[in-house]
C-alpha positions in Angstrom: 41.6 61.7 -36.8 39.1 60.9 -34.2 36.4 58.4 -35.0 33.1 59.6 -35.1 30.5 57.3 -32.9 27.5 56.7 -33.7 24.0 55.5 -32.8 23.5 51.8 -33.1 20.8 50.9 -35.1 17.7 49.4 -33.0 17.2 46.0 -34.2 13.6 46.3 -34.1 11.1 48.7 -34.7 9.4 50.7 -31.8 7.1 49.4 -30.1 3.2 49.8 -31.4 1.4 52.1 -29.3 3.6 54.4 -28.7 1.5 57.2 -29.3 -0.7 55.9 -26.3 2.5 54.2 -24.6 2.2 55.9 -21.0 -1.9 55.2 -21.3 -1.3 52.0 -22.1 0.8 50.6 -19.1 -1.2 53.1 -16.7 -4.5 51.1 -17.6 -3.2 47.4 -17.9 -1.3 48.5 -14.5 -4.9 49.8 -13.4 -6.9 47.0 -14.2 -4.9 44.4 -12.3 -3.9 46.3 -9.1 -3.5 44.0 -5.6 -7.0 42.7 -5.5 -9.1 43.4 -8.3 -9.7 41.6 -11.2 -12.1 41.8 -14.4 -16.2 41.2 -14.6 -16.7 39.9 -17.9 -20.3 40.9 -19.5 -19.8 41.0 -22.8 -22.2 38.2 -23.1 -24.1 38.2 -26.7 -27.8 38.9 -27.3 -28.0 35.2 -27.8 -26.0 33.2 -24.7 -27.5 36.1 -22.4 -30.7 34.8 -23.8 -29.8 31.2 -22.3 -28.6 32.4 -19.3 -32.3 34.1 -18.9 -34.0 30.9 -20.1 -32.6 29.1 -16.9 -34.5 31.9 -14.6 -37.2 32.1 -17.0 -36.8 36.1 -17.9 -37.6 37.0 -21.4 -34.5 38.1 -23.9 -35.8 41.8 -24.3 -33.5 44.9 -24.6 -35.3 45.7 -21.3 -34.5 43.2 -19.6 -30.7 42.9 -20.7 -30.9 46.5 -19.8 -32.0 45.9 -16.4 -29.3 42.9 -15.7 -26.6 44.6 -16.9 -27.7 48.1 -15.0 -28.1 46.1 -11.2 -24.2 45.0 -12.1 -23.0 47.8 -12.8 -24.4 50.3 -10.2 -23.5 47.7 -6.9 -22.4 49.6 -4.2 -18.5 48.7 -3.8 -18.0 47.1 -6.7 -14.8 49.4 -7.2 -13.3 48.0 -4.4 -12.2 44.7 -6.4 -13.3 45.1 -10.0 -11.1 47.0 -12.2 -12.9 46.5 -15.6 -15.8 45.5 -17.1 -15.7 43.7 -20.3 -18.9 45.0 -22.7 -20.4 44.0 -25.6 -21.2 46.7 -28.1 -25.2 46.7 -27.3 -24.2 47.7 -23.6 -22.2 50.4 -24.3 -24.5 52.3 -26.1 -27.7 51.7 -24.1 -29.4 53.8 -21.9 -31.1 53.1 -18.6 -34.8 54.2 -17.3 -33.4 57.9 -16.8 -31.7 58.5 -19.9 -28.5 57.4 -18.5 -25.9 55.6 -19.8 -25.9 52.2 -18.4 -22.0 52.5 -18.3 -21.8 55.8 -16.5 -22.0 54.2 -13.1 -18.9 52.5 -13.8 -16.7 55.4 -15.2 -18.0 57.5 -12.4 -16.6 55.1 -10.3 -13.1 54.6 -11.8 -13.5 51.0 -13.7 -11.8 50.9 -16.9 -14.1 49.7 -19.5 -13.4 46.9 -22.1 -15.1 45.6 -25.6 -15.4 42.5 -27.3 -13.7 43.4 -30.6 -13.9 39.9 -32.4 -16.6 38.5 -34.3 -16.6 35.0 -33.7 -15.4 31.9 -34.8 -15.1 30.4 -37.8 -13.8 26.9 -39.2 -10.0 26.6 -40.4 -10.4 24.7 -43.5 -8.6 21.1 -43.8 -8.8 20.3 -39.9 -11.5 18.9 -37.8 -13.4 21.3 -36.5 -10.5 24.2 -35.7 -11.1 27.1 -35.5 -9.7 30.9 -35.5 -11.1 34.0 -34.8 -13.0 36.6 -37.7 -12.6 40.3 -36.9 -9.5 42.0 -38.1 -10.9 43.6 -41.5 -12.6 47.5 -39.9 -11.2 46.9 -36.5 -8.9 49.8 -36.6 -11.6 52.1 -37.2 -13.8 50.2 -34.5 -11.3 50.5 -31.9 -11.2 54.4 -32.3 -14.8 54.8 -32.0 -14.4 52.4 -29.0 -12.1 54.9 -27.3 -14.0 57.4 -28.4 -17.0 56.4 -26.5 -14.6 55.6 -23.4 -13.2 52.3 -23.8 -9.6 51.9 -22.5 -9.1 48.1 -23.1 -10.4 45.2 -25.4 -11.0 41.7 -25.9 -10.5 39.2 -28.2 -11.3 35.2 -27.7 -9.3 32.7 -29.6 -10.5 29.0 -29.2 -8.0 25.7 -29.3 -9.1 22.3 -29.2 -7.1 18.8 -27.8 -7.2 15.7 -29.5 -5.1 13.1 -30.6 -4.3 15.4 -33.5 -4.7 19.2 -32.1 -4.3 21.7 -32.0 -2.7 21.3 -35.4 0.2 23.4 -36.6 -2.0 25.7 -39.1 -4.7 26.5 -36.1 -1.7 27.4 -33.9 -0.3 30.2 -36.5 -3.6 31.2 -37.7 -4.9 32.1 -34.2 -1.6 33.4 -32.5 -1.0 35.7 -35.3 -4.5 36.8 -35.6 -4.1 37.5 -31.5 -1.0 39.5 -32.2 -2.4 41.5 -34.9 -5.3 42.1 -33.1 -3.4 43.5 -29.9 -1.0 45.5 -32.1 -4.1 47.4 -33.7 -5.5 47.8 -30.3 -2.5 49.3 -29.1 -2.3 51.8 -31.5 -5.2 52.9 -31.0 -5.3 53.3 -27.2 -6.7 50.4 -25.9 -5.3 47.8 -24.4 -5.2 43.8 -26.0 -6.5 41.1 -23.5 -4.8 38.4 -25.0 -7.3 35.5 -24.7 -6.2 31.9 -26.1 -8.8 29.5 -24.6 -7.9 25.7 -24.8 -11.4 24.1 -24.6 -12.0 21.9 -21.3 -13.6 19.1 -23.7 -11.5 15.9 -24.1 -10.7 13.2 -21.5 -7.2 14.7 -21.3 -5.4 14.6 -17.9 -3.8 17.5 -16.8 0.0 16.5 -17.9 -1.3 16.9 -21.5 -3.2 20.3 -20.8 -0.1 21.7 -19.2 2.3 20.5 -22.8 -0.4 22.2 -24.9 -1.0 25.6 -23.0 3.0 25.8 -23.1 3.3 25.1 -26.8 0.1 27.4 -27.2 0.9 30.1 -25.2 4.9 30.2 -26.7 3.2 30.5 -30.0 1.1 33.6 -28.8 3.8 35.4 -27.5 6.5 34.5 -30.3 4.2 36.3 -32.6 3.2 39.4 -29.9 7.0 40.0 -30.5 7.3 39.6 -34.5 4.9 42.2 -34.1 6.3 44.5 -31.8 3.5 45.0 -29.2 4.4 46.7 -25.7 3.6 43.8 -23.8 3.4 46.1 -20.4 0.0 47.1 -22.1 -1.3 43.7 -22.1 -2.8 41.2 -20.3 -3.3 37.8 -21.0 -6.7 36.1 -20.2 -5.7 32.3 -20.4 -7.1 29.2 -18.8 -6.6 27.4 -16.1 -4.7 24.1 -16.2 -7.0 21.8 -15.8 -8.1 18.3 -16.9 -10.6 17.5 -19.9 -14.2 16.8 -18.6 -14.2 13.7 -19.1 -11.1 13.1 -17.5 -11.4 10.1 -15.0 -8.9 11.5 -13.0 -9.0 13.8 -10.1 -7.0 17.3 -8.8 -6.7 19.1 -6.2 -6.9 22.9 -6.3 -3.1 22.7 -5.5 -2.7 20.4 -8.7 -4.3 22.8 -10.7 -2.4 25.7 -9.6 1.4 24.5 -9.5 1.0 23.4 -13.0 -0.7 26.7 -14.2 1.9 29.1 -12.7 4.6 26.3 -14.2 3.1 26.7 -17.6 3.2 30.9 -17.1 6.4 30.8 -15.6 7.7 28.9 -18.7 6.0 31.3 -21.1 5.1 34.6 -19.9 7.3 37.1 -19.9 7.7 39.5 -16.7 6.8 42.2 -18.7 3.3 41.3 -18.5 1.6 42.9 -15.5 -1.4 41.2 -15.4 -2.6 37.2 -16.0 -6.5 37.8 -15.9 -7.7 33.9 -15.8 -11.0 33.2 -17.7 -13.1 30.4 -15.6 -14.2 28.0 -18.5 -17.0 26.5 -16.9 -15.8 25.7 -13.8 -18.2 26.4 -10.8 -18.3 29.8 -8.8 -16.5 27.9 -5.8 -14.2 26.2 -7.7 -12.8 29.3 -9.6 -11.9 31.3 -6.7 -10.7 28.6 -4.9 -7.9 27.6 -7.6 -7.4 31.1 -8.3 -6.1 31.6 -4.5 -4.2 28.2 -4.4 -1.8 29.7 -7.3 -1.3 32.7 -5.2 -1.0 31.5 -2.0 1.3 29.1 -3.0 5.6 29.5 -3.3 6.8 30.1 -6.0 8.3 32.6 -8.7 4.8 34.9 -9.9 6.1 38.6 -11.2 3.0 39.2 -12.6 -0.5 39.7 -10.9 -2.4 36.5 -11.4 -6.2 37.9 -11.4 -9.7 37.0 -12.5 -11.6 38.0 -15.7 -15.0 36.0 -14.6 -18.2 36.0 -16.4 -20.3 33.0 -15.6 -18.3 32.6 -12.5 -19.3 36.2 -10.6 -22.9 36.2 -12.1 -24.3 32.6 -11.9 -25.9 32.8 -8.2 -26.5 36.6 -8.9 -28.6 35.8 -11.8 -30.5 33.4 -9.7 -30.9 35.9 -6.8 -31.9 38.3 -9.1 -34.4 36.1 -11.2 -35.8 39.2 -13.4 -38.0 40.9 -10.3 -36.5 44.5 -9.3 -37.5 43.7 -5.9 -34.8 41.7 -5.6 -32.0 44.0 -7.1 -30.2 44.4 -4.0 -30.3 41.4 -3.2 -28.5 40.3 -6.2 -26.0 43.0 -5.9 -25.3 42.0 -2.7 -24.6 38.2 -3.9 -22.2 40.2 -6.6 -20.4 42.2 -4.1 -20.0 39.3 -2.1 -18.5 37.3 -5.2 -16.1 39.8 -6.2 -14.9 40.2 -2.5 -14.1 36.9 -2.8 -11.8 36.7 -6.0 -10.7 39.8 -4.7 -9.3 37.8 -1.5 -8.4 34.9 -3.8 -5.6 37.3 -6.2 -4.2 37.9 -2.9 -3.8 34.6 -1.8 -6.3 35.0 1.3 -9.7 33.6 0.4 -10.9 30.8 2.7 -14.2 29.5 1.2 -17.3 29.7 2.3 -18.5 33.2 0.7 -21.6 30.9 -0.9 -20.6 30.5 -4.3 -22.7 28.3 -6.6 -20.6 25.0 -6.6 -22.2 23.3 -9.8 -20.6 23.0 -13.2 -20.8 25.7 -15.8 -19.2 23.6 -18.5 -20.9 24.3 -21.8 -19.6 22.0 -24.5 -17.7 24.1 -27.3 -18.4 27.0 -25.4 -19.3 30.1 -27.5 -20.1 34.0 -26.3 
């Protein structure tokens, strides 16, 4: 008698997502093509406030409006911005026309993102920890969210280093809350940016950033795989490794970038397609400027390392801008010129000198 074969049993489950599977990996792919990278402006009602204090512009719906409308309708902006990252107010507003402020950008083929989370909160029993609130209704929010046009999402997780952190207790909480996060996403058609930020606050030299992003980031991703997310529909928005603030010593952009793409290569898997780097608070210059030393230097990098950029594409557009429409074009002009230059940067051919504001944007404990 001939034995019959048959099918081994998978080990593990499919993959969530599936349902959106092809969508998925077509928009993460999308997002972090040779050359463009993410704007982030999913700013709240209350840090875009701040930012408007500094060019004294009142915090109305107007006027976030009005920001938010000169970004998105810049000429060219296509050509090295593959998302936008929104906050909820901005996808459902409507410019001067009737319009929807976002329309520019779909018309022009960016992929739009949400911030899904809804803040931070303290982990009880550490100092100060904290993980991320938003899980409970975010099913349900996500579909709306691709209902409305949304293709990817983002979620912020926060880490802090001290003598005695990031504690075992904030590292579970907050890499399983990412992983959860990313698997509902995925099943419902938009695609997680995984975002665990370790804070620049501390006096910690870089050595000591580099051994906590690797024992952060293998956390993350040990848990991305418990729960079964297609990591080719991600994309990871860490930081940079970089020294506390109050570090005495100093770096080079070179230093910076052979230890972050050591710390990726040792914990990102090549399935990833995209690393879109957050700039915590470093200054316009300095962002691109690191971001192009990791690309332009040797050495093993199968995933696209990008930008995801908030305060670093919009601080000297904000200040060209200052709230007068007679200087929109201006402004978008100082944008364009900005994302040219990251653009250049995840292609390892930026050489400096595109103007970028070169002062800190370090904001202690830094919250959206």
């Amino acid at each position: 008698k001939r034995k019959r074969h048959h099918t081994p049993k998978m080990p593990y489950p499919l993959s969530t997502g599936t349902k959106y599977r092809s969508e998925l990996i077509a928009t993460a792919a999308s997002i972090a093509a040779p050359g463009k990278g993410i704007l982030a402006a999913d700013e709240s009602t209350g840090t875009i406030g701040k930012r408007f204090k500094d060019i004294n512009v009142e915090n109305t719906l107007e006027n976030r409006i009005k920001w938010r409308g000169l970004l998105f309708k810049t000429p060219g902006l296509a050509e090295h911005v593959g998302g936008v990252i929104l906050f909820d107010e901005t996808l459902r507003s409507k410019d001067a026309n009737g319009e929807l402020l976002v329309k520019p950008l779909m018309d022009a083929g960016i992929k739009l993102g949400i911030k899904v989370d809804k803040g931070l909160a303290d982990i009880p029993g550490t100092d100060g920890e904290q993980s991320t609130q938003g899980l409970d209704g975010l099913a349900d929010r996500c579909k709306e969210y691709y209902s409305l046009g949304c293709r990817f999402a983002k979620w912020r997780a926060t880490y802090k280093i001290s003598e005695s952190a990031p504690t075992p207790v904030a590292l579970l909480e907050n890499a399983w809350a990412l992983a959860r996060y990313g698997a509902i996403c995925q099943d419902n058609g938009l695609v997680p940016i995984i975002e665990p930020e370790i804070l620049m606050d501390g006096d910690h030299n870089i050595e000591r950033a580099a051994e906590i992003a690797e024992i952060v980031q293998n956390a993350v991703y040990s848990a991305m795989r418990e729960q079964n997310l297609l990591l080719e529909g991600t994309l990871l928005k860490p930081n940079m490794i970089t020294p506390g603030t109050s570090c005495k010593e100093k770096y080079s952009a070179n230093d910076i970038a052979a230890y972050t793409v050591r710390t990726l290569q040792r914990t990102v898997p090549v399935s990833v397609p995209g690393i879109t780097f957050l700039s915590g608070g470093q200054s316009e210059e300095e962002a691109t400027l690191n971001l192009n030393a990791m690309n332009a230097m040797p050495a093993k990098k199968p995933w696209s390392l990008t930008f995801s950029y908030g305060r670093a594409l919009q601080q000297s557009c904000l200040k060209a801008w200052k709230g007068d429409d007679a200087n929109i074009e201006a402004a978008q002009k100082v944008l364009l010129e900005r994302a040219k230059a990251n653009g250049q940067a995840n292609l390892g051919k930026y050489t400096g000198g595109s103007a970028g504001d070169t002062s800190s944007l370090f904001v202690a404990n830094y919250t959206y």
